[in-house]
C-alpha positions in Angstrom: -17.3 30.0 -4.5 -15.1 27.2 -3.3 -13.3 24.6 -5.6 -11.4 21.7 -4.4 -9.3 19.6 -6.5 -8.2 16.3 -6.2 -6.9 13.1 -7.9 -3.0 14.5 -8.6 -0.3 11.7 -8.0 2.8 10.0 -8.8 1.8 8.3 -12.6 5.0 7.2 -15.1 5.0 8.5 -18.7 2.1 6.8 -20.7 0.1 6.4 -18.2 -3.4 8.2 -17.0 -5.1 10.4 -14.0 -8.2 11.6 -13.6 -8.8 15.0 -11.4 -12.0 16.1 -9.9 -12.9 19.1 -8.7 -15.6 19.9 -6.8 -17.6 23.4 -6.5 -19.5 25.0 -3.7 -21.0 28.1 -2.5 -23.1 30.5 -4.7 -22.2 28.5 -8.3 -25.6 29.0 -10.1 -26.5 29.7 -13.3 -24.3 30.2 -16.3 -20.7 29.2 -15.3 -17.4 28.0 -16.7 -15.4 25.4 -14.9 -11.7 24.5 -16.1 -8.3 24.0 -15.5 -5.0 25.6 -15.4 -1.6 23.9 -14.2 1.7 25.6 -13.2 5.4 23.6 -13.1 8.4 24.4 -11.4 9.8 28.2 -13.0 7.2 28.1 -15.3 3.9 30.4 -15.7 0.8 29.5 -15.0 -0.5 28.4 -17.5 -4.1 27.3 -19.2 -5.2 23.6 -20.3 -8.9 23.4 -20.6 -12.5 24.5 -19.5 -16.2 24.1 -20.4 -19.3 25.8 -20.3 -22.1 25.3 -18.2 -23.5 23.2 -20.4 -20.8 21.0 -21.7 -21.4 22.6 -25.4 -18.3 24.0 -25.5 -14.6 22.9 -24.8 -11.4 24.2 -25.0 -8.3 22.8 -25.1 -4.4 24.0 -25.2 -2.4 22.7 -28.0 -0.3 21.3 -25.7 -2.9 18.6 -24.7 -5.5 18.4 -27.2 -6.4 14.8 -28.7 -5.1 13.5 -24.6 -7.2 15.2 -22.0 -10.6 14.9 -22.1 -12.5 18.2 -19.7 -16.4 17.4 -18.6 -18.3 18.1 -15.7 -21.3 17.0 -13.5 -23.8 19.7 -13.0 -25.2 17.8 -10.2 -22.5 17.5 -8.4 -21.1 20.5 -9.4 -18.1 19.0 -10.3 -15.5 19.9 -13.4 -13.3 16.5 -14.2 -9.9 16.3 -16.0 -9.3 12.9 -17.7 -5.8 12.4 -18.5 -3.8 10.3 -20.6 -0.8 9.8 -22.7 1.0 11.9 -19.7 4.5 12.7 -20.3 6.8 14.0 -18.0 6.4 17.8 -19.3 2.6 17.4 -18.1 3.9 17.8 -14.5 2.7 20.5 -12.4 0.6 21.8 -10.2 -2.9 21.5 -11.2 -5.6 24.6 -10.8 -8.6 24.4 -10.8 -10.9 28.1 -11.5 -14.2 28.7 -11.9 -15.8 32.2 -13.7 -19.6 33.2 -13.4 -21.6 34.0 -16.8 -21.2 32.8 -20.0 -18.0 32.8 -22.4 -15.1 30.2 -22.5 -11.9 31.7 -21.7 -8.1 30.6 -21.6 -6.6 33.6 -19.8 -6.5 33.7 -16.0 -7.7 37.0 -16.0 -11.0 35.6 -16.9 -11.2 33.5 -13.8 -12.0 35.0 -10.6 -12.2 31.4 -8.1 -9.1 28.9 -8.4 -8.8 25.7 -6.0 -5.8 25.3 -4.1 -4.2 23.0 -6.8 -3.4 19.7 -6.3 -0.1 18.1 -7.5 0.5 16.0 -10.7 4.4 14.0 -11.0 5.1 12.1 -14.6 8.0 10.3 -14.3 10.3 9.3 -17.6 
């Protein structure tokens, strides 16, 4: 499975980004796409996925009631809608992908990550 991210940029505080990412290779059946995002220092850490079917959604605290996670089955594609960004939403953007059911917000879950693609909120 190969994921490939885009749609990071340069946005100031308040305003909005959208991120695609786009799956390939043997993603069939049951699968969970999400996101995870990483800043400067910091751990990696998790801000949403989705099942296979869109039923189910989770979200960290940290962006709940802002982002928005859906996909496109038939383009295999996961999106992150973003907006409200502040300047502690910058990072480096993940996406991952896991096989079989179950929505999951530890890495260890997620066996296929994208190579990230870069998000800036300036104050």
């Amino acid at each position: 499975v190969q994921l490939q991210a885009s749609g990071g940029g340069l946005v100031q505080a308040g305003g909005s980004l959208r991120l695609s990412c786009a799956a390939s290779g043997r993603i069939y059946g049951n699968n969970t796409l999400g996101w995870f995002r990483q800043a400067p220092g910091m751990e990696r850490e998790f801000v949403a996925a989705v099942s296979w079917n869109g039923g189910s959604a989770l979200y960290a605290d940290s962006v709940k009631g802002r982002f928005t996670i859906s996909r496109d089955n038939a383009k295999n594609t996961v999106y992150l809608q973003m907006l409200s960004l502040k300047p502690e939403d910058t990072a480096v953007y993940y996406c991952v992908a896991r096989l079989g059911v179950g929505v999951y917000s530890t890495t260890k879950y997620y066996r296929y990550w994208g190579q990230g693609t870069q998000v800036t909120v300036s104050s």
